[in-house]
N, CA, C and O atoms as CSV, one atom per row, in Angstrom:
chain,resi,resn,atom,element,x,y,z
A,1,UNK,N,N,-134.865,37.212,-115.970
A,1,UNK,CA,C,-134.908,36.151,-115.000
A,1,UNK,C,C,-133.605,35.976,-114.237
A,1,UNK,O,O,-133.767,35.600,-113.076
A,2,UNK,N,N,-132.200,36.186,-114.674
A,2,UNK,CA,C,-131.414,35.875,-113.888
A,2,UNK,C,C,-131.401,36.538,-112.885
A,2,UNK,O,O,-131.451,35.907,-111.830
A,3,UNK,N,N,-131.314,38.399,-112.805
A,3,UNK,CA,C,-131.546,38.948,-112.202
A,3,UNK,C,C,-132.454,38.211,-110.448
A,3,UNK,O,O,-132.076,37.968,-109.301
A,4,UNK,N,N,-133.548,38.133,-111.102
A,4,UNK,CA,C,-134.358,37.734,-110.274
A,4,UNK,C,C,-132.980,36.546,-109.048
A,4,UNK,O,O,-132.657,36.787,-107.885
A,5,UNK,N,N,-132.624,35.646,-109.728
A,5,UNK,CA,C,-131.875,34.587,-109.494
A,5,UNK,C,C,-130.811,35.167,-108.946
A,5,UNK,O,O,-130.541,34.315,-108.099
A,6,UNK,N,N,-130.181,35.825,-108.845
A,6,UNK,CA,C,-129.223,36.421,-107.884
A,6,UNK,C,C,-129.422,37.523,-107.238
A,6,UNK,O,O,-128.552,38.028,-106.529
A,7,UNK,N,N,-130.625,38.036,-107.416
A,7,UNK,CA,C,-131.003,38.975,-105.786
A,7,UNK,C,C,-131.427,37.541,-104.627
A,7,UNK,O,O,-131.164,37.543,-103.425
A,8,UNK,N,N,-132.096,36.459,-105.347
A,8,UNK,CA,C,-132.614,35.354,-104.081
A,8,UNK,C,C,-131.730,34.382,-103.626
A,8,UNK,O,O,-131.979,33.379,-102.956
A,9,UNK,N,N,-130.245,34.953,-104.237
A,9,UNK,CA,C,-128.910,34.311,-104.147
A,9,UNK,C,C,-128.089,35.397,-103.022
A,9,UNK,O,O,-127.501,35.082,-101.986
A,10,UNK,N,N,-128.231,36.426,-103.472
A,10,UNK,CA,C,-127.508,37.479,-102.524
A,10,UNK,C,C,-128.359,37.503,-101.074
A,10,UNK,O,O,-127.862,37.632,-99.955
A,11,UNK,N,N,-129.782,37.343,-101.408
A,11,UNK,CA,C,-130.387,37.727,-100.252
A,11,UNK,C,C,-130.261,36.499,-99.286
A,11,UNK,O,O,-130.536,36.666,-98.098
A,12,UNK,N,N,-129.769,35.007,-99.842
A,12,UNK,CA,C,-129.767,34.072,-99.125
A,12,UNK,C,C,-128.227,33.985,-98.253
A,12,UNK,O,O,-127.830,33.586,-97.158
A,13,UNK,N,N,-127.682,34.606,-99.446
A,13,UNK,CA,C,-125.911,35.273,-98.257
A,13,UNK,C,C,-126.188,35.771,-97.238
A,13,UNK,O,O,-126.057,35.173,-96.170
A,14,UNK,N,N,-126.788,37.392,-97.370
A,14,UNK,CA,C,-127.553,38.069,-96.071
A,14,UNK,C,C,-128.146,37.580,-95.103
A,14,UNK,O,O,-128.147,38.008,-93.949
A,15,UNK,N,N,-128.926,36.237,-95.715
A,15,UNK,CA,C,-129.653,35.580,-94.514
A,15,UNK,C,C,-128.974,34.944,-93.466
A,15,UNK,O,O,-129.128,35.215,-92.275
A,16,UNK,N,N,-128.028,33.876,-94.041
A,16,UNK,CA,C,-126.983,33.298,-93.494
A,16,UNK,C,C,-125.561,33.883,-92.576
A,16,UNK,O,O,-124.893,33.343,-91.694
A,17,UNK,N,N,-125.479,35.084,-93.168
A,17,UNK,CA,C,-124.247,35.812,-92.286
A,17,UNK,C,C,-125.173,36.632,-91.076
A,17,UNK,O,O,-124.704,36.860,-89.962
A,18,UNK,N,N,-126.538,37.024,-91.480
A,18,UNK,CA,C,-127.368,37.726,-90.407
A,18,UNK,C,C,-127.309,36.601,-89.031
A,18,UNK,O,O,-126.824,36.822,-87.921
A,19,UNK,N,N,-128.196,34.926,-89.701
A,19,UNK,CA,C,-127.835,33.595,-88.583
A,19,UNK,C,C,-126.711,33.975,-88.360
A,19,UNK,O,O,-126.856,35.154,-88.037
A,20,UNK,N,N,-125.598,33.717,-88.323
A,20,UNK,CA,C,-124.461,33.617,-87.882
A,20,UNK,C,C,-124.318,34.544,-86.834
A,20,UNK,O,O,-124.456,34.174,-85.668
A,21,UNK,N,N,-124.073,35.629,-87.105
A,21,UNK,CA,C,-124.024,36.982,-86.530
A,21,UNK,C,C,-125.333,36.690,-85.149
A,21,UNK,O,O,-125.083,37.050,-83.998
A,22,UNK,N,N,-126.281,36.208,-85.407
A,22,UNK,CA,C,-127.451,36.272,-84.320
A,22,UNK,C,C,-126.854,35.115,-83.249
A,22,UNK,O,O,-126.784,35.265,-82.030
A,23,UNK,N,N,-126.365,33.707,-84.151
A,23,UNK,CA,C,-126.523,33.006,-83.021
A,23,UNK,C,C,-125.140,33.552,-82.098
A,23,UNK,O,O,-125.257,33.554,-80.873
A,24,UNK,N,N,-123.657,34.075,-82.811
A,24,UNK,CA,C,-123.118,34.571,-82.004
A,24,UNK,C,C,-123.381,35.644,-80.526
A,24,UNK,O,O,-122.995,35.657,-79.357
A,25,UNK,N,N,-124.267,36.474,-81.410
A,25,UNK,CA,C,-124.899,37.418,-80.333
A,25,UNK,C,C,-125.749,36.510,-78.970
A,25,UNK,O,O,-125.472,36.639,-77.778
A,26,UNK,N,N,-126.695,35.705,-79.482
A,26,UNK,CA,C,-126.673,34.855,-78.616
A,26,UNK,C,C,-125.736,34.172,-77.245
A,26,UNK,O,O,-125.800,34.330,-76.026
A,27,UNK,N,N,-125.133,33.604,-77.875
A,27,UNK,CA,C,-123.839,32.694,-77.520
A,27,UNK,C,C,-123.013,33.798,-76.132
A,27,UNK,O,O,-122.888,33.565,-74.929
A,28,UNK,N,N,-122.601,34.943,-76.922
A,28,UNK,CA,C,-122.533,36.184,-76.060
A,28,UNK,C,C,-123.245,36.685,-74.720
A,28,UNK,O,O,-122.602,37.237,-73.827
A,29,UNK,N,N,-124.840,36.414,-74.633
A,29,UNK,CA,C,-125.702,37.362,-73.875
A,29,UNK,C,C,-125.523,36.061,-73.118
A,29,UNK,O,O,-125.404,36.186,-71.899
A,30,UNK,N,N,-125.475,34.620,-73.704
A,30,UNK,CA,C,-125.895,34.022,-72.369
A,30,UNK,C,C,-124.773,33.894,-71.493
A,30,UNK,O,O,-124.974,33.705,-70.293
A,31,UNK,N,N,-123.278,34.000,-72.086
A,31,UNK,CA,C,-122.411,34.350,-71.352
A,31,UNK,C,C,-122.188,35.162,-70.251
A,31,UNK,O,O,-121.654,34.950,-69.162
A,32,UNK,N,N,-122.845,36.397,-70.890
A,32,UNK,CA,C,-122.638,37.293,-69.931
A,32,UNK,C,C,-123.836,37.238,-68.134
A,32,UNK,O,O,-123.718,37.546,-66.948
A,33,UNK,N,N,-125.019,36.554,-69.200
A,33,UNK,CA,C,-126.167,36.518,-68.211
A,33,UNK,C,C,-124.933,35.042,-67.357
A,33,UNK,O,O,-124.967,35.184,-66.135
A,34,UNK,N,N,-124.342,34.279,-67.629
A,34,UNK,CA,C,-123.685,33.534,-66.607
A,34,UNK,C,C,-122.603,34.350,-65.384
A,34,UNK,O,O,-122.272,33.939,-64.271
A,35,UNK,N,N,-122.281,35.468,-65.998
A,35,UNK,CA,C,-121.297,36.074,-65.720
A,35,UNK,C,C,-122.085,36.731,-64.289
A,35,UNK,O,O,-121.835,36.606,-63.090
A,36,UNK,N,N,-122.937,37.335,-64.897
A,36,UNK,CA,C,-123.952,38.497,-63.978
A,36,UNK,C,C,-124.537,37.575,-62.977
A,36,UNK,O,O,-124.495,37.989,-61.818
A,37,UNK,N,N,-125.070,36.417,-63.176
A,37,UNK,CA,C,-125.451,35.915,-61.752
A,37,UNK,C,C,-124.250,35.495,-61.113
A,37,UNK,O,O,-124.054,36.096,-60.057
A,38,UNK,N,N,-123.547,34.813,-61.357
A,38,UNK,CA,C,-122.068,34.590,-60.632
A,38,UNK,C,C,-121.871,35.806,-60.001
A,38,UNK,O,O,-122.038,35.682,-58.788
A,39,UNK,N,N,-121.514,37.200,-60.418
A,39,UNK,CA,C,-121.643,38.487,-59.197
A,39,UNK,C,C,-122.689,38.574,-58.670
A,39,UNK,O,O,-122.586,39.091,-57.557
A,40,UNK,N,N,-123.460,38.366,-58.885
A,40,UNK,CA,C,-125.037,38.712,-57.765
A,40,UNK,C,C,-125.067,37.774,-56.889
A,40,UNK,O,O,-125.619,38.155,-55.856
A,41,UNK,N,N,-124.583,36.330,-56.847
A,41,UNK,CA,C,-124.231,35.541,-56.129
A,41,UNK,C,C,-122.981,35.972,-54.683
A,41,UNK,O,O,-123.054,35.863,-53.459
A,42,UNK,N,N,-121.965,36.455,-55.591
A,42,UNK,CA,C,-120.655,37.213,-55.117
A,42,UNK,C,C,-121.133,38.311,-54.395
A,42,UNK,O,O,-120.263,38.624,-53.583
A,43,UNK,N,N,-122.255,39.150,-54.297
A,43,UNK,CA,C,-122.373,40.840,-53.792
A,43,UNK,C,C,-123.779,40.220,-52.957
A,43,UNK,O,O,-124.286,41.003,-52.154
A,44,UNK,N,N,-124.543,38.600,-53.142
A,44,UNK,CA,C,-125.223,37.960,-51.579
A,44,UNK,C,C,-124.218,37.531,-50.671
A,44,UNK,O,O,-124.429,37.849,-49.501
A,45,UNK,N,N,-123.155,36.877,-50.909
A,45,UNK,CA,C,-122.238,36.901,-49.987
A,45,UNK,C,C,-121.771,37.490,-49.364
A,45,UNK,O,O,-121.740,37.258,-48.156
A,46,UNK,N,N,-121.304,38.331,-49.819
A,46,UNK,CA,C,-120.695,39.750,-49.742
A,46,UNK,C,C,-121.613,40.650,-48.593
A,46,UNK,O,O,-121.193,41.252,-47.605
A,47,UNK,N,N,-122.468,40.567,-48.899
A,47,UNK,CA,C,-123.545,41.370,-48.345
A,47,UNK,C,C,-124.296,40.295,-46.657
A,47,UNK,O,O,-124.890,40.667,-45.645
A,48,UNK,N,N,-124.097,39.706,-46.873
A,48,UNK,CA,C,-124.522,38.563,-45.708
A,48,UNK,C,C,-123.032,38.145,-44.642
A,48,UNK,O,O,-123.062,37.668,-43.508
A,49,UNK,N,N,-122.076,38.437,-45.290
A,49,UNK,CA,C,-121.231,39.259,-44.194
A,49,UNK,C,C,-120.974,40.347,-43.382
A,49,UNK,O,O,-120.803,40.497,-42.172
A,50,UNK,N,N,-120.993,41.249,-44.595
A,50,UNK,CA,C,-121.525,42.343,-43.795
A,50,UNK,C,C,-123.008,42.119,-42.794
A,50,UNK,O,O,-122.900,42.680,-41.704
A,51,UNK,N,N,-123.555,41.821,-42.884
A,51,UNK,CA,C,-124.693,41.599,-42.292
A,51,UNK,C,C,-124.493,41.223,-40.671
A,51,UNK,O,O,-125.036,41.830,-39.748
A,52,UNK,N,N,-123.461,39.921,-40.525
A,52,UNK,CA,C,-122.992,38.960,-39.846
A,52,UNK,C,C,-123.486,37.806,-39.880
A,52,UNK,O,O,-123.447,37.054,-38.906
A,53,UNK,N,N,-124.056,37.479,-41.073
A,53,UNK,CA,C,-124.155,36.165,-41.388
A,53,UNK,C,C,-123.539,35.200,-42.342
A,53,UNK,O,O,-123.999,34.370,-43.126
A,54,UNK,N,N,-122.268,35.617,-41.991
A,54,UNK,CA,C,-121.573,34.606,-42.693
A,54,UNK,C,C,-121.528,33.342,-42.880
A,54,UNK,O,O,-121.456,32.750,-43.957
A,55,UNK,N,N,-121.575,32.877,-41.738
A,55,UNK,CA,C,-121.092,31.138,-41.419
A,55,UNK,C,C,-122.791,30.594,-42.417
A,55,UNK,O,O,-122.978,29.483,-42.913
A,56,UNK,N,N,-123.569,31.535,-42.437
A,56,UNK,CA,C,-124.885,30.841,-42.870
A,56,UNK,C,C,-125.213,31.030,-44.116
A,56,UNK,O,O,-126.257,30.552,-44.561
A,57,UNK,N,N,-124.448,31.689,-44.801
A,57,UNK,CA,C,-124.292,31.778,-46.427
A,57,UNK,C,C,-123.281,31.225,-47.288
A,57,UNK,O,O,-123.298,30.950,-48.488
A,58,UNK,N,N,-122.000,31.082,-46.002
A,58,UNK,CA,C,-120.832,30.172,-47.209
A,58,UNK,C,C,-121.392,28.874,-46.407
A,58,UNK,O,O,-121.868,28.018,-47.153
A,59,UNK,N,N,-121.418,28.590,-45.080
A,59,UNK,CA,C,-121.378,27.091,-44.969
A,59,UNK,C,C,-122.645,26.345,-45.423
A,59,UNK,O,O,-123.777,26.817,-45.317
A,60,UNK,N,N,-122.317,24.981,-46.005
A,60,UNK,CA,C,-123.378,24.348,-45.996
A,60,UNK,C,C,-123.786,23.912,-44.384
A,60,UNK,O,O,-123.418,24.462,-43.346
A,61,UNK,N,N,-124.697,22.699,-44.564
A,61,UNK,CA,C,-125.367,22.006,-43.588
A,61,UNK,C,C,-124.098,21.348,-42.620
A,61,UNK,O,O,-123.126,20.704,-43.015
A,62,UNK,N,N,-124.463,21.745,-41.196
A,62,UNK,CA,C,-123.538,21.354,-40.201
A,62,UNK,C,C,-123.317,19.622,-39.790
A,62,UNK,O,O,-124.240,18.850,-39.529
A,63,UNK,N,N,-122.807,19.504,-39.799
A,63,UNK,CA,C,-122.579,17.546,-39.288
A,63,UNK,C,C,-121.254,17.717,-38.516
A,63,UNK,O,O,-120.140,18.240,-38.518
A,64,UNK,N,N,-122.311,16.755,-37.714
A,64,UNK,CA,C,-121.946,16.818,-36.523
A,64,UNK,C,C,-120.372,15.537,-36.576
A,64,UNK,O,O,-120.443,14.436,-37.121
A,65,UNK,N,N,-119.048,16.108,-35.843
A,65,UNK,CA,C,-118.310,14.877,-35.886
A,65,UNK,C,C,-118.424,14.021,-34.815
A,65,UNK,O,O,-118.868,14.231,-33.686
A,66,UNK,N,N,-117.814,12.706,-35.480
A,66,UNK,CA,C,-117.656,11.560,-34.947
A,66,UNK,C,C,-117.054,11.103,-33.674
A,66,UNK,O,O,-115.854,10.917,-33.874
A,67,UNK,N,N,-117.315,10.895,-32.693
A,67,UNK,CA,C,-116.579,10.698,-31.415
A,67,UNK,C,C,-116.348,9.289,-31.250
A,67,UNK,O,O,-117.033,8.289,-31.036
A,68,UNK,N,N,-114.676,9.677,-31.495
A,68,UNK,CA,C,-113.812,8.033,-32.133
A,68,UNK,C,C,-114.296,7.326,-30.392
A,68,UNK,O,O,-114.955,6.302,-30.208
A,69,UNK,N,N,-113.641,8.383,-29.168
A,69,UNK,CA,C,-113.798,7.669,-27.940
A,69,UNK,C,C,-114.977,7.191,-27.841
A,69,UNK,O,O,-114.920,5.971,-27.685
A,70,UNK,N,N,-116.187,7.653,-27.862
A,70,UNK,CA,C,-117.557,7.222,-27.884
A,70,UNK,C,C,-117.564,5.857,-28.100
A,70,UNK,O,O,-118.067,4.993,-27.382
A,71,UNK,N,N,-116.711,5.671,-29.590
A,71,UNK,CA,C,-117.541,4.348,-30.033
A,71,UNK,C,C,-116.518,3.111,-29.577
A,71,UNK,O,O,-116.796,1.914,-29.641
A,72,UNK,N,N,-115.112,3.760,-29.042
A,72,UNK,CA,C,-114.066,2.737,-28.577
A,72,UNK,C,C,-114.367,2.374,-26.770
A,72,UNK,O,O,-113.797,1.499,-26.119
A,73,UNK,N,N,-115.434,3.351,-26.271
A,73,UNK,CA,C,-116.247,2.414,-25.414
A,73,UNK,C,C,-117.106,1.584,-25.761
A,73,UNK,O,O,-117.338,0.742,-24.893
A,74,UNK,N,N,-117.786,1.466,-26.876
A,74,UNK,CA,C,-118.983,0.791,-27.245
A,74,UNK,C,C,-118.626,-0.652,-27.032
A,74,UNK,O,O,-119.107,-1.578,-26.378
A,75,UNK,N,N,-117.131,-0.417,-28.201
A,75,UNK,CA,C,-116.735,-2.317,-28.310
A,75,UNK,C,C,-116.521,-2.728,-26.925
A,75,UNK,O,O,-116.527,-2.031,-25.911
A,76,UNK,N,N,-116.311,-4.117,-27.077
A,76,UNK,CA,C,-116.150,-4.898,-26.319
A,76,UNK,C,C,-114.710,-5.203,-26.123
A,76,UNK,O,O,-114.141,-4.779,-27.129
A,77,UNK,N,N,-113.718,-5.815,-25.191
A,77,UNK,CA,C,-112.442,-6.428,-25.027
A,77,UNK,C,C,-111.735,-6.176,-25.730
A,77,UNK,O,O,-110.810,-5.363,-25.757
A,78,UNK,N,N,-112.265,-7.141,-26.639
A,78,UNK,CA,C,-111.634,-7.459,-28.408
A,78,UNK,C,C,-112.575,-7.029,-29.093
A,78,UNK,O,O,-113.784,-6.861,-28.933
A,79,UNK,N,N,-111.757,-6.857,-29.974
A,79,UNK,CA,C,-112.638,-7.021,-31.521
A,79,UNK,C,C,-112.198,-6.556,-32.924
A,79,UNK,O,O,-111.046,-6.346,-33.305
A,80,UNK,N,N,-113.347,-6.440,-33.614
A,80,UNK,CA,C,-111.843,-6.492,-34.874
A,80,UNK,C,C,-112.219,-5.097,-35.671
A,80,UNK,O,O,-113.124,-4.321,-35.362
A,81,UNK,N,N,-111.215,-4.961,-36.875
A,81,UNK,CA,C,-111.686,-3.615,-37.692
A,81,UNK,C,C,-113.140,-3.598,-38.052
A,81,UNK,O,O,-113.681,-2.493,-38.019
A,82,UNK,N,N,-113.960,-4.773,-38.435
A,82,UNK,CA,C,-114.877,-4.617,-39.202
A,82,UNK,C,C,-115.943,-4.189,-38.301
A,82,UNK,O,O,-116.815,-3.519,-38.854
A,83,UNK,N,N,-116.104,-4.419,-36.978
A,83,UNK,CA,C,-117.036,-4.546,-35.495
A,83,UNK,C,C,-117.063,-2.802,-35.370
A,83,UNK,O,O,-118.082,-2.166,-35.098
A,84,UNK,N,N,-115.645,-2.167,-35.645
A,84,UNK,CA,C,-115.246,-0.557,-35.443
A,84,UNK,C,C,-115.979,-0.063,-36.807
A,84,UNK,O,O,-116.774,0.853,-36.598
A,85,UNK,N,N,-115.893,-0.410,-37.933
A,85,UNK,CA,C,-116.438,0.115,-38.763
A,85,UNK,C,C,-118.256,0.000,-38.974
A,85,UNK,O,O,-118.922,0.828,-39.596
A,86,UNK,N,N,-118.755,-1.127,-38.347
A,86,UNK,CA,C,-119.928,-1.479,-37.981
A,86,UNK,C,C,-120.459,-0.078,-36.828
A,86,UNK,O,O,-121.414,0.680,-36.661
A,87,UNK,N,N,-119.456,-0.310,-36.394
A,87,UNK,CA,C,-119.903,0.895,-34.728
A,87,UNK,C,C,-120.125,2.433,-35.487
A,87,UNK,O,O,-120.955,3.338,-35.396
A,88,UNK,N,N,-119.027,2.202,-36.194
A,88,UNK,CA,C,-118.766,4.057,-36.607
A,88,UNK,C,C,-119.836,4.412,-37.929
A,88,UNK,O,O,-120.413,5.484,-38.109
A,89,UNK,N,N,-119.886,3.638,-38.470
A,89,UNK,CA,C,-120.755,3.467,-39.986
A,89,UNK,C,C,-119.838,4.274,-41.184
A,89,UNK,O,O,-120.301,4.568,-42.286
A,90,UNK,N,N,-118.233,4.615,-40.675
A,90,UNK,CA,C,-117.300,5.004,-41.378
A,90,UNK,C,C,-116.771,3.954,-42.602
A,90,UNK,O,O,-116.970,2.740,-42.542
A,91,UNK,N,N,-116.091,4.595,-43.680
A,91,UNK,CA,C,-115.747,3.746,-44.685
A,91,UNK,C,C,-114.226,3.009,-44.010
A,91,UNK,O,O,-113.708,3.749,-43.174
A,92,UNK,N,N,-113.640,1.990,-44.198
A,92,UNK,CA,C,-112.302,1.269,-43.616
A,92,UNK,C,C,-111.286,2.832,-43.417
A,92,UNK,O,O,-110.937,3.487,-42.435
A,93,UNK,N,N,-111.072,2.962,-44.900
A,93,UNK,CA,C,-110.025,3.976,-44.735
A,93,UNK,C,C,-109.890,4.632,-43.177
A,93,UNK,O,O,-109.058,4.443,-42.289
A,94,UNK,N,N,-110.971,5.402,-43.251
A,94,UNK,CA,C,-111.407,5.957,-41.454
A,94,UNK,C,C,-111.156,5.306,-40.662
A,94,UNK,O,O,-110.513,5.602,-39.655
A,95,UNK,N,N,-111.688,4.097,-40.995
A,95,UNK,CA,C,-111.653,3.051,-39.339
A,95,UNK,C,C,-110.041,2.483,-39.433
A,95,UNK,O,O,-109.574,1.954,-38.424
A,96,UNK,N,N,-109.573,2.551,-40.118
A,96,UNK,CA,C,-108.176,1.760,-39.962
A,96,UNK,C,C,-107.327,3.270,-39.853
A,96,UNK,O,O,-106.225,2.988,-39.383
A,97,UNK,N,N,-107.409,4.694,-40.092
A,97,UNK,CA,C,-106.662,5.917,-39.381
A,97,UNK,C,C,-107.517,6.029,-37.757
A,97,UNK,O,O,-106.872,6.712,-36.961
A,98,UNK,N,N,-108.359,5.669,-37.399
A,98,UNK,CA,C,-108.598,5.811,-35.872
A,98,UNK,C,C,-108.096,4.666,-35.387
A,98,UNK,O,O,-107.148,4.876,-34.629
A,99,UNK,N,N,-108.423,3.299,-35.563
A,99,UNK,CA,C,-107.347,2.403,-34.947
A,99,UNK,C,C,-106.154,2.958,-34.331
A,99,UNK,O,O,-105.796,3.124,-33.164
A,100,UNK,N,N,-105.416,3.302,-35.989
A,100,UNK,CA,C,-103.758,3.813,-35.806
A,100,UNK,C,C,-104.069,5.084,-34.723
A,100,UNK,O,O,-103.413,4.965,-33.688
A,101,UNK,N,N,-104.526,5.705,-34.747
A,101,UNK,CA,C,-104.805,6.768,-33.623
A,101,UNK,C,C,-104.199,6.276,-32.125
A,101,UNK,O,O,-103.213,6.598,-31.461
A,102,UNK,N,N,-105.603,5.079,-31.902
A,102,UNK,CA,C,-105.930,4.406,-30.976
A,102,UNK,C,C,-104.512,3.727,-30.366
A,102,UNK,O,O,-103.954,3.855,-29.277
A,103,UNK,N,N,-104.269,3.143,-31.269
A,103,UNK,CA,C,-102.955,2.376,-30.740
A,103,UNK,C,C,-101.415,3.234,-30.742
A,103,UNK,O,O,-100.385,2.679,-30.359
A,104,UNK,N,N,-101.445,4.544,-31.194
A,104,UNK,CA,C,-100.080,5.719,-30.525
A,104,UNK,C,C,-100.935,6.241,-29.811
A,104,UNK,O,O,-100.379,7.289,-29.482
A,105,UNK,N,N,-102.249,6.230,-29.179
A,105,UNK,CA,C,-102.716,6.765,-27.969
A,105,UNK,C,C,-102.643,5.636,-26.598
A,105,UNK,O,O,-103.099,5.714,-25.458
A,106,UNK,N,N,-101.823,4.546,-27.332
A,106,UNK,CA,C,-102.421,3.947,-26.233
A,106,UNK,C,C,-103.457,3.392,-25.609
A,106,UNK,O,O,-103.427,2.888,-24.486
A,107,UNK,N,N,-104.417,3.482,-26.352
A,107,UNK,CA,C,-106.163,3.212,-25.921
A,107,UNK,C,C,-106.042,1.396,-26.615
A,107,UNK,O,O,-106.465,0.491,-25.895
A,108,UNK,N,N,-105.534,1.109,-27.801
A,108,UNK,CA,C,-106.009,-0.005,-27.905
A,108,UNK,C,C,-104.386,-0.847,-28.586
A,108,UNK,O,O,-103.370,-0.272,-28.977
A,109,UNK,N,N,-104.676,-2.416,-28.518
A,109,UNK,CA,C,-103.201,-2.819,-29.061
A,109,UNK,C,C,-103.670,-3.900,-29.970
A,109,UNK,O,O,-104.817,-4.297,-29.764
A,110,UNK,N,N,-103.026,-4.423,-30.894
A,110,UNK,CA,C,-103.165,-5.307,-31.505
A,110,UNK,C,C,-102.921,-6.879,-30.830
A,110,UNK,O,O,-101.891,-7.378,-30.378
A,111,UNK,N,N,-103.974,-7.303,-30.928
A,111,UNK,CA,C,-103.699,-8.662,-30.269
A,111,UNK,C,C,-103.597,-10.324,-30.990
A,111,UNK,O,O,-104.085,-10.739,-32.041
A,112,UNK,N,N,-102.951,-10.871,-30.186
A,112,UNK,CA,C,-101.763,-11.955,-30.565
A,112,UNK,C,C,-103.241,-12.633,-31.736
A,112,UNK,O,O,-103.066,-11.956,-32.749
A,113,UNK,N,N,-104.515,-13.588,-32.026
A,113,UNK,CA,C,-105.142,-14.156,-32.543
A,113,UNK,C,C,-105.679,-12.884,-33.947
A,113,UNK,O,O,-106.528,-13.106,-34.810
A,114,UNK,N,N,-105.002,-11.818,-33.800
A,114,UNK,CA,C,-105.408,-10.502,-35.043
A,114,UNK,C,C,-107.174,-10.136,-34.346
A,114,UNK,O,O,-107.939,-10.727,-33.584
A,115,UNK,N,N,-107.196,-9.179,-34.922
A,115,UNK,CA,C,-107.480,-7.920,-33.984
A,115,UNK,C,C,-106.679,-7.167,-33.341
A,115,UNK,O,O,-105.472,-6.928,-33.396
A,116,UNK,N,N,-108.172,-6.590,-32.274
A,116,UNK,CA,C,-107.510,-5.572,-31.639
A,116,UNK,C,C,-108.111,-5.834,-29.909
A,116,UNK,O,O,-109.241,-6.321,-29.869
A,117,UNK,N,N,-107.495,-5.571,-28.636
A,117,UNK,CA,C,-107.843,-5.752,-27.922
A,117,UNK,C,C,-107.621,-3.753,-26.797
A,117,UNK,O,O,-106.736,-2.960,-27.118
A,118,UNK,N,N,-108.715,-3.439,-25.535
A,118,UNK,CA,C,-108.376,-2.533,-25.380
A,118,UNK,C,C,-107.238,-2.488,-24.342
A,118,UNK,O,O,-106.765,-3.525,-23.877
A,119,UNK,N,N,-106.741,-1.053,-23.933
A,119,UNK,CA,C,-105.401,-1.181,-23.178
A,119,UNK,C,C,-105.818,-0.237,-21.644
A,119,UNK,O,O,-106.842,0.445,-21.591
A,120,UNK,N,N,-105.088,-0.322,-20.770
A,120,UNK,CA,C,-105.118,0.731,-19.358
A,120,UNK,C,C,-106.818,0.655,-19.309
A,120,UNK,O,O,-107.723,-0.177,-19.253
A,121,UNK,N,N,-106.552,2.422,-19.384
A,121,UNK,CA,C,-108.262,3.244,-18.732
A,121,UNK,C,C,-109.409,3.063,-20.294
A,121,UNK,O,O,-110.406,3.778,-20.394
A,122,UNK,N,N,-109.093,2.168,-21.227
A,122,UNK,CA,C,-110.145,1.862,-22.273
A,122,UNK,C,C,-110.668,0.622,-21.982
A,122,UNK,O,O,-111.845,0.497,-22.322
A,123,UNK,N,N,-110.149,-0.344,-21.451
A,123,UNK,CA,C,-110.779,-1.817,-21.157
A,123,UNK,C,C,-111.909,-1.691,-19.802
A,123,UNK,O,O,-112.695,-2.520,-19.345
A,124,UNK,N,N,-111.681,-0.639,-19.507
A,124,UNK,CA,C,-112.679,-0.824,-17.929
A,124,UNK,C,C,-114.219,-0.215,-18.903
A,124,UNK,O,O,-115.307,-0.113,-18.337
């Protein structure tokens, strides 16, 4: 009987270092299968240049920019940051670097009650 008891002891070692060994192998293939689409990805690019279609395989979706002048005709006289950020549908940050734009361009000035009022060829 012992016999018996340590072949189903040895064979349960075998079993366990075989798991091991498998899930590593595992662990491995899916690596590599990450590896291999990442170049097949790399050699569509690659290949869609050559082609001459570049701009349509690295770039995403085009958007269109913002035309600060556009919307600094929109306002009115006066008005304030929040009226510009209303216009533009930009977050502040944005609307308070086009202001500053605006006002070393000359287009708009800060006026005496806070705000902003426009200047020269922007008020007409």
């Amino acid at each position: 009987m012992p016999r018996a008891k340590r072949s189903r002891s040895a064979f349960n070692v075998l079993k366990k270092q075989a798991n091991k060994v498998l899930g590593s192998l595992r662990r491995e293939i899916a690596q590599k299968e990450k590896e291999l689409s990442s170049l097949r990805q790399d050699a569509q690019r690659l290949q869609s240049v050559v082609n001459g279609k570049a701009s349509a395989a690295v770039a995403g979706p085009v958007r269109q920019r913002l035309d600060w002048n556009l919307i600094l005709k929109e306002l009115p006289g006066t008005f304030s940051s929040h009226e510009v950020g209303v216009k533009s549908g930009k977050p502040m940050e944005q609307v308070y670097a086009g202001l500053n734009r605006w006002i070393k361009d000359r287009k708009v000035r800060k006026a005496k009650q806070g705000g902003y009022e426009k200047m020269g060829a922007a008020a007409r």
